[in-house]
C-alpha positions in Angstrom: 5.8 6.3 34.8 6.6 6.3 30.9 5.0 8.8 28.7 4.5 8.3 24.9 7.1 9.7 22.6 5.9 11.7 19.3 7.0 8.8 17.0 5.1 6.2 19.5 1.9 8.6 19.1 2.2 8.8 15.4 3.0 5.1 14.9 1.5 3.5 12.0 -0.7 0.5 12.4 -2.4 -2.0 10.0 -5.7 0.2 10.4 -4.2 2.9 9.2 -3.0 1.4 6.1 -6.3 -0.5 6.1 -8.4 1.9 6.2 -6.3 4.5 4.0 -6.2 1.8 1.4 -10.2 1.0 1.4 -10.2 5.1 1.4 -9.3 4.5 -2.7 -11.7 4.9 -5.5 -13.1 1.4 -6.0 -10.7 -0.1 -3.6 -12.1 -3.9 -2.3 -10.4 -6.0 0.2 -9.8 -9.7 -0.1 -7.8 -12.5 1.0 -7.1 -15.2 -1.4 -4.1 -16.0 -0.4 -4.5 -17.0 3.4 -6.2 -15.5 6.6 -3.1 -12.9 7.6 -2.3 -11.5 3.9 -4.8 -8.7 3.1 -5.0 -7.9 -0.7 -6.2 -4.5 -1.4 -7.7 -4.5 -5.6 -8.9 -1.8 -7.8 -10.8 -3.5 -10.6 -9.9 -6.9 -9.7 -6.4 -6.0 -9.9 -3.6 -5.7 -7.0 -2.5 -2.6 -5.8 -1.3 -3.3 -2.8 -0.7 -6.3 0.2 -0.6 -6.1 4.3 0.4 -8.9 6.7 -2.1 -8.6 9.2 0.1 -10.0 11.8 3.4 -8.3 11.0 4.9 -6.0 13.9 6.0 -3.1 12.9 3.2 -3.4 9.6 4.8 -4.3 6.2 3.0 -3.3 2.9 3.5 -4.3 -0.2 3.1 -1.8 -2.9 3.2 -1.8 -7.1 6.0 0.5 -8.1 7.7 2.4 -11.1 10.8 -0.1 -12.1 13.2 3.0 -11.5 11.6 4.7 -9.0 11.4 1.5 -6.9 15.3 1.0 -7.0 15.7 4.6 -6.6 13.3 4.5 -3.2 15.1 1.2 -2.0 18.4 3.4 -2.3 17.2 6.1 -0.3 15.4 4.0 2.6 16.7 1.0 4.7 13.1 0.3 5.5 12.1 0.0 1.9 13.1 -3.5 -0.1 12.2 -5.2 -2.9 8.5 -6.6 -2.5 8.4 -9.6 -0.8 6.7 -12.5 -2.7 6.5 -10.3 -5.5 8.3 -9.0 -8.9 11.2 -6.9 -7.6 11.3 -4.8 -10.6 7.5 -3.7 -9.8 7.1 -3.7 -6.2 8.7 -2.4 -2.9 7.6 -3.9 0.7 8.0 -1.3 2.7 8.3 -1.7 6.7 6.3 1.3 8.2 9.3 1.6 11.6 8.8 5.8 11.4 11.7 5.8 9.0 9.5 6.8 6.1 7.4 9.5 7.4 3.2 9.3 6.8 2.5 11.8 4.3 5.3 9.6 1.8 3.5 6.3 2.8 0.2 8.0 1.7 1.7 9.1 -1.5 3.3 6.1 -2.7 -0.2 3.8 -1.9 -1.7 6.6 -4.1 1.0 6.1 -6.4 0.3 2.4 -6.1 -3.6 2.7 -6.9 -3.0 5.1 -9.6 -0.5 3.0 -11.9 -3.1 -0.5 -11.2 -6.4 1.9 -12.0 -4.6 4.0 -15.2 -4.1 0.0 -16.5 -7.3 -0.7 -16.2 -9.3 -0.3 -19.8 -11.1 2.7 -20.2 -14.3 0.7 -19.9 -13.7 -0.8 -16.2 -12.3 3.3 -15.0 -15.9 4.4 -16.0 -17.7 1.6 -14.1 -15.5 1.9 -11.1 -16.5 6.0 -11.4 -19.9 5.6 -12.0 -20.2 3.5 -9.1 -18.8 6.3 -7.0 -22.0 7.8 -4.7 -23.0 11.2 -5.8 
């Protein structure tokens, strides 16, 4: 008989991220790309990636330039984003090494930079939208 292991009952899975990423004001999920890649957009812009079919889940997430060298230094499961501009984006494989509550943070981190670069216009429609 095995029994489950705290990091096996707290493993993260592409629903997770899926459904923490869809979670985001005026978050939309797409996949342009190909059937496996899902593309999470705020405004019709890219905040963040997930290869469906990856094992342990990878995400792909928009970054500070220096705090996404900085991160890449501190974790071995964090490298520059795959497919993407290395200076703006860290792929980070979600193994346990980087614990849940910093995952969260850095897809909020993510959404925040793609949604403060929206114009001012676009912020209000993606707010206004928003049920009461």
């Amino acid at each position: 008989m095995t029994t489950k292991t705290a990091v096996d009952a707290n493993k993260m899975t592409f629903k997770i991220l899926n459904d923490y990423c869809l979670s985001l004001i005026g978050a939309i999920k797409e996949f342009p790309f190909d059937e496996t890649t899902a593309v999470y957009k705020v405004g019709n812009k890219i905040f963040a990636l997930i290869d469906e079919e990856s094992n342990p889940p990878r995400i792909n997430l928009k970054c500070d330039p220096y705090y996404a060298r900085e991160i890449r230094e501190i974790y071995q499961s964090v490298i520059a984003g795959y497919h993407m501009n290395k200076k703006h984006w860290n792929t980070v494989i979600c193994d346990g090494e980087v614990d849940d509550a910093t995952l969260f943070g850095w897809i909020d981190d993510s959404h925040d930079l793609v949604f403060h670069s929206l114009s001012k216009k676009l912020q209000n429609q993606i707010y206004n939208a928003l049920p009461l």
